[in-house]
VOPAGU-2260 file (C-alpha; in pm, 1 decimal, decimal comma):
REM VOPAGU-2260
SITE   aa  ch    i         X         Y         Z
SITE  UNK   A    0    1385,2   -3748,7     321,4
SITE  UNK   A    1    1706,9   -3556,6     418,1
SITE  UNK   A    2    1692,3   -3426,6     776,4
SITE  UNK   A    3    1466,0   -3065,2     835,7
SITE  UNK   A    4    1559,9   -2853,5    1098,9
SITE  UNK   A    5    1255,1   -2636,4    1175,0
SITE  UNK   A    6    1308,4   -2281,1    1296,4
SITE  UNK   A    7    1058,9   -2042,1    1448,7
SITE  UNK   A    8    1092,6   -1648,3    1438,4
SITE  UNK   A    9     984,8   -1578,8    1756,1
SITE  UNK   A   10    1033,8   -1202,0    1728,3
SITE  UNK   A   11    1007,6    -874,9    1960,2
SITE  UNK   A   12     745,0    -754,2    2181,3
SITE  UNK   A   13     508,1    -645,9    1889,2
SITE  UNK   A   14     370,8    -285,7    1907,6
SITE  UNK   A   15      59,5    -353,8    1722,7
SITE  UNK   A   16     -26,9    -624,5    1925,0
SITE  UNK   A   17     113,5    -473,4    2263,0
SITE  UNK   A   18     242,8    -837,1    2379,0
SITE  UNK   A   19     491,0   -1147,7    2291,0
SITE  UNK   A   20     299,1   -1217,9    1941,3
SITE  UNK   A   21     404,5   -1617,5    1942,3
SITE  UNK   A   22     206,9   -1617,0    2260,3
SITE  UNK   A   23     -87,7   -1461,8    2171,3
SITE  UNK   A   24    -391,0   -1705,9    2234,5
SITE  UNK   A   25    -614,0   -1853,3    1998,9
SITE  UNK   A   26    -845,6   -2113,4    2048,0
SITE  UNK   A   27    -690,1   -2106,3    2412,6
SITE  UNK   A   28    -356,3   -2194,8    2325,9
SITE  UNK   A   29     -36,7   -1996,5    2214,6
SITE  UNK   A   30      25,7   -1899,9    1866,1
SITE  UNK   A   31     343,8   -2095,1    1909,7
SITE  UNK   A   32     182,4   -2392,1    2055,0
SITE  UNK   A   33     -52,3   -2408,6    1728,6
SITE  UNK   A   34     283,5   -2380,6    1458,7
SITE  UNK   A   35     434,1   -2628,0    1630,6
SITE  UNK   A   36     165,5   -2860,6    1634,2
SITE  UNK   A   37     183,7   -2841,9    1242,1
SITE  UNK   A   38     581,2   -2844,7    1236,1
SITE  UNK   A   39     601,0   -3138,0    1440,9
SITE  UNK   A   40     514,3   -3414,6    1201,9
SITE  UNK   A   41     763,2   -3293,3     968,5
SITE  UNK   A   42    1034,1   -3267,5    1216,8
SITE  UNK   A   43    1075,3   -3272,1    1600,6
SITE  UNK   A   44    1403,7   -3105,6    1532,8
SITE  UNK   A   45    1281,2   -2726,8    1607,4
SITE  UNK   A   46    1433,8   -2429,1    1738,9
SITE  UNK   A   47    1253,2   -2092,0    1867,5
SITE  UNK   A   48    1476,2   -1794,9    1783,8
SITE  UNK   A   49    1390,3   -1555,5    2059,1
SITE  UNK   A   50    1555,6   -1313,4    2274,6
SITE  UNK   A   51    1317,0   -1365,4    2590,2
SITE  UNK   A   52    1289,0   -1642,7    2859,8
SITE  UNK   A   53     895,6   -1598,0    2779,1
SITE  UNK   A   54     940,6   -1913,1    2575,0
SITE  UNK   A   55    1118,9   -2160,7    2834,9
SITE  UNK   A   56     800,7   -2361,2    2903,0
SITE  UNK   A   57     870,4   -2491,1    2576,9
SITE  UNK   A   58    1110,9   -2792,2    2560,4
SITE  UNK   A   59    1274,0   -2684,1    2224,6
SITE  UNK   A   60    1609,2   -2563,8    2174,0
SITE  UNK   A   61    1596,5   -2133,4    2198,5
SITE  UNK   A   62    1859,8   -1951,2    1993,2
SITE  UNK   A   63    1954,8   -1556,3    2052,9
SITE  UNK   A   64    1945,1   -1321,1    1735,4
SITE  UNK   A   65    2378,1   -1331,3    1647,3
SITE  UNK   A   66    2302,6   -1016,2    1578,4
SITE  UNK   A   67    2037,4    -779,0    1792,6
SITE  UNK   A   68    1758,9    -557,1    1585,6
SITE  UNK   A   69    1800,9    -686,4    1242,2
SITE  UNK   A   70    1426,9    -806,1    1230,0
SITE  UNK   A   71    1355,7   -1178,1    1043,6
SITE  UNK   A   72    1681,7   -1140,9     810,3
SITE  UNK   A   73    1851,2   -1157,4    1149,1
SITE  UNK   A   74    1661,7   -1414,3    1262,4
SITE  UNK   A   75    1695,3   -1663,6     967,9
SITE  UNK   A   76    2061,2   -1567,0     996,3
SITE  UNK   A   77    2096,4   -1714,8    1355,0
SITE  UNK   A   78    1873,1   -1990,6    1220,3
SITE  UNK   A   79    2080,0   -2122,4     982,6
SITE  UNK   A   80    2398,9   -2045,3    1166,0
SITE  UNK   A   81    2277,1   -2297,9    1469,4
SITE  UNK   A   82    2098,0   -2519,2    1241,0
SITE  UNK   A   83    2330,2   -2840,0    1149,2
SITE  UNK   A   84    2070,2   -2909,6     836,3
SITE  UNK   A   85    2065,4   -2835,4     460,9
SITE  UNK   A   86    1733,2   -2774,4     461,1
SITE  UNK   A   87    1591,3   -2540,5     714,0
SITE  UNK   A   88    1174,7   -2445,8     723,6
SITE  UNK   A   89    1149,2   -2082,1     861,8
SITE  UNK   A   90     855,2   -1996,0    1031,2
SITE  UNK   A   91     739,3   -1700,6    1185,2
SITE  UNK   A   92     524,8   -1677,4    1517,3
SITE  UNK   A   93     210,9   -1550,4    1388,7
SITE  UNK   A   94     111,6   -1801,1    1150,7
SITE  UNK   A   95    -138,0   -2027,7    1360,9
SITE  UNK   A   96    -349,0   -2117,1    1116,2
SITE  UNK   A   97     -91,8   -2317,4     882,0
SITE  UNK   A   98    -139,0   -2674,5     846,0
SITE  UNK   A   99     109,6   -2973,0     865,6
SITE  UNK   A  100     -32,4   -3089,3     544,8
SITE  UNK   A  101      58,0   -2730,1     382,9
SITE  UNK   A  102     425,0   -2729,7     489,5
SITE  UNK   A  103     480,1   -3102,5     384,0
SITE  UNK   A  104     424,5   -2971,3      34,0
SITE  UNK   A  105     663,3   -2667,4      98,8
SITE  UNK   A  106     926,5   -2928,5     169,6
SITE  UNK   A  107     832,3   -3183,3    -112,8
SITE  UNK   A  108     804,3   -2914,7    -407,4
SITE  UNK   A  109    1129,3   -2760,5    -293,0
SITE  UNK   A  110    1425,9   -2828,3    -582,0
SITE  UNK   A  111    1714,6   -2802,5    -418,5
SITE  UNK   A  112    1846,9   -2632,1    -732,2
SITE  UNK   A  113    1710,0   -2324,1    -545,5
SITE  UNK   A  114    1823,8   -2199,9    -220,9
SITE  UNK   A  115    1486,8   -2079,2     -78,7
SITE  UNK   A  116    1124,8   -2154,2    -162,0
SITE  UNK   A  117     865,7   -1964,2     -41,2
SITE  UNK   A  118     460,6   -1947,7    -106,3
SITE  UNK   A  119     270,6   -1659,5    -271,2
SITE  UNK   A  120     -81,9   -1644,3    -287,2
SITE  UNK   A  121    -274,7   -1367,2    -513,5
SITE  UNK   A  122      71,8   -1216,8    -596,3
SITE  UNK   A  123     154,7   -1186,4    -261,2
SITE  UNK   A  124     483,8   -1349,1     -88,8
SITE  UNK   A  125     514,9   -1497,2     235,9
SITE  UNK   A  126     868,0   -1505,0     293,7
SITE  UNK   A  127     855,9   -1630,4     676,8
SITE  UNK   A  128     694,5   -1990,0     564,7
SITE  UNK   A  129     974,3   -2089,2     344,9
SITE  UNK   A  130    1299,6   -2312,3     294,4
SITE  UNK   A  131    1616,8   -2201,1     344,6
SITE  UNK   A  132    1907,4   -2336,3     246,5
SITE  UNK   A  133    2267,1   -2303,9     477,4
SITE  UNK   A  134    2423,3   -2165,5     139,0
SITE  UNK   A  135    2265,4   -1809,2     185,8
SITE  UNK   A  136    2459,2   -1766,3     531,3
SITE  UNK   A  137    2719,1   -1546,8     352,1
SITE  UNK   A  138    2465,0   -1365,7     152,0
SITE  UNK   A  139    2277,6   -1260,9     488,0
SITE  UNK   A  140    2571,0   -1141,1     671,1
SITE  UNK   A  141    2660,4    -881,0     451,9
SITE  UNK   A  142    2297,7    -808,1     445,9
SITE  UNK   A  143    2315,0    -764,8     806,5
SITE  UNK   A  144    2627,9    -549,9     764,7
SITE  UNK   A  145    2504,8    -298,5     508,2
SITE  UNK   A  146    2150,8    -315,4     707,1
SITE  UNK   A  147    1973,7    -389,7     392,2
SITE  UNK   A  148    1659,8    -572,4     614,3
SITE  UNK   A  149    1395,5    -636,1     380,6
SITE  UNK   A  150    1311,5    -932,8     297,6
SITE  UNK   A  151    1206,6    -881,6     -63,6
SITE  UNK   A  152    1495,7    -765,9    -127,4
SITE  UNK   A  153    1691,4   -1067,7      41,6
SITE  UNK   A  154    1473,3   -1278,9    -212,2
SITE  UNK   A  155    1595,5   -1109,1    -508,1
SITE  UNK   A  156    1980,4   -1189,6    -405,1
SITE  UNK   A  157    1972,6   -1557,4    -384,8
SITE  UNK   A  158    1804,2   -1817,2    -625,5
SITE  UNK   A  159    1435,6   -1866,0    -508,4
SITE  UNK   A  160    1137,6   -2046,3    -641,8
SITE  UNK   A  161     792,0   -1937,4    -517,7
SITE  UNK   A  162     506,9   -2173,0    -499,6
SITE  UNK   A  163     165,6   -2043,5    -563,1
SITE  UNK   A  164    -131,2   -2151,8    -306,2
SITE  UNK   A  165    -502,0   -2036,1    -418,0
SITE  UNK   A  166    -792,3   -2115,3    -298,6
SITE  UNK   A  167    -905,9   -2190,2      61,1
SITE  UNK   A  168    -561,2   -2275,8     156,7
SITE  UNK   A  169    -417,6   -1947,6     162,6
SITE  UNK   A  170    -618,0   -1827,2     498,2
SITE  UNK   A  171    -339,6   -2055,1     620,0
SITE  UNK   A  172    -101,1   -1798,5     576,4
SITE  UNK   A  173    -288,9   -1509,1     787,6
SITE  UNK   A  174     -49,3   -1328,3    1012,6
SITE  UNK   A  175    -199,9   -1155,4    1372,4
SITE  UNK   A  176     -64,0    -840,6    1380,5
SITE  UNK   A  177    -346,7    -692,0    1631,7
SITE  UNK   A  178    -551,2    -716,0    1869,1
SITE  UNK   A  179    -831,1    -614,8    1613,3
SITE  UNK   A  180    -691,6    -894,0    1388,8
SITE  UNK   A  181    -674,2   -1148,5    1670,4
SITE  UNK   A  182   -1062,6   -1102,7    1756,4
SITE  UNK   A  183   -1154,9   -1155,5    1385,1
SITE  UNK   A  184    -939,5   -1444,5    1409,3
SITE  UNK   A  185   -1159,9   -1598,4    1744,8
SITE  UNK   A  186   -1490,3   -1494,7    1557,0
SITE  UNK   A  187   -1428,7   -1676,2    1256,4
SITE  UNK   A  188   -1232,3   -1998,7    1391,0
């Protein structure tokens, strides 16, 4: 398998959750800690894109956004600009519930006819547990640029296959966005 460089959106403070959200505990470890626990089998190359020192505990190569503010299309941006791979798996920090065995077949259906593949699950895209390919750099610049930020609409400019996951599986894909969120999250785990 070609070499994966594994990226990690580690974001802003997060209003919702009133604290760095990739270090949000659960189970008694980081959000961060969990993602990478599932990333590493894949690939120990990873890289945290943050804009704090909160993550320097961490042993892993930290990026700065190139560009400051532009949310997760700024981040994959500065992913893929530091990243010396093809293929790139973008993460974001408030996933800890995703599975090694769950981004293994990310990377194994990808067709590198496409530039990025991402899962859906009951119509619903998750953009920020995809591959990325080092061919969209151009396209996300001038998305920067014109501040066109969304990330649906980033889709829709490059060529993308989506990957449907049903079932069980998808609670993998559960983003903490609260603190309300996070306790359901300790219940039920």
């Amino acid at each position: 398998m070609e070499k994966v460089t594994i990226s990690i959106l580690c974001g802003g403070k997060s209003s919702r959750m009133q604290s760095e959200k990739g270090l949000v505990l659960f189970q008694g470890k980081p959000f961060i800690e969990h993602i990478i626990a599932a990333a590493l089998p894949i690939s120990n190359e990873i890289q945290l894109v943050t804009n704090t020192s909160d993550y320097d505990y961490l042993s892993y190569k930290k990026i700065k956004d190139i560009e400051l503010d532009k949310g997760p299309v700024g981040g994959i941006y500065s992913a893929l600009v530091h990243s010396e791979s093809e293929i790139n798996l973008i993460l974001s920090c408030d996933i800890p519930l995703i599975s090694t065995e769950l981004l293994s077949e990310l990377i194994a259906k990808h067709n590198t006819d496409f530039e990025v593949s991402v899962f859906s699950e009951a119509n619903k895209i998750h953009p920020l547990i995809g591959t990325y390919s080092k061919k969209i750099i151009p396209i996300l610049k001038k998305a920067i640029e014109e501040n066109d930020l969304k990330m649906m609409r980033l889709l829709e400019k490059v060529n993308h296959q989506i990957i449907e996951v049903a079932g069980k599986r998808s609670k993998q894909f559960r983003n903490v966005n609260s603190l309300t969120e996070l306790n359901e999250l300790n219940a039920k785990y």
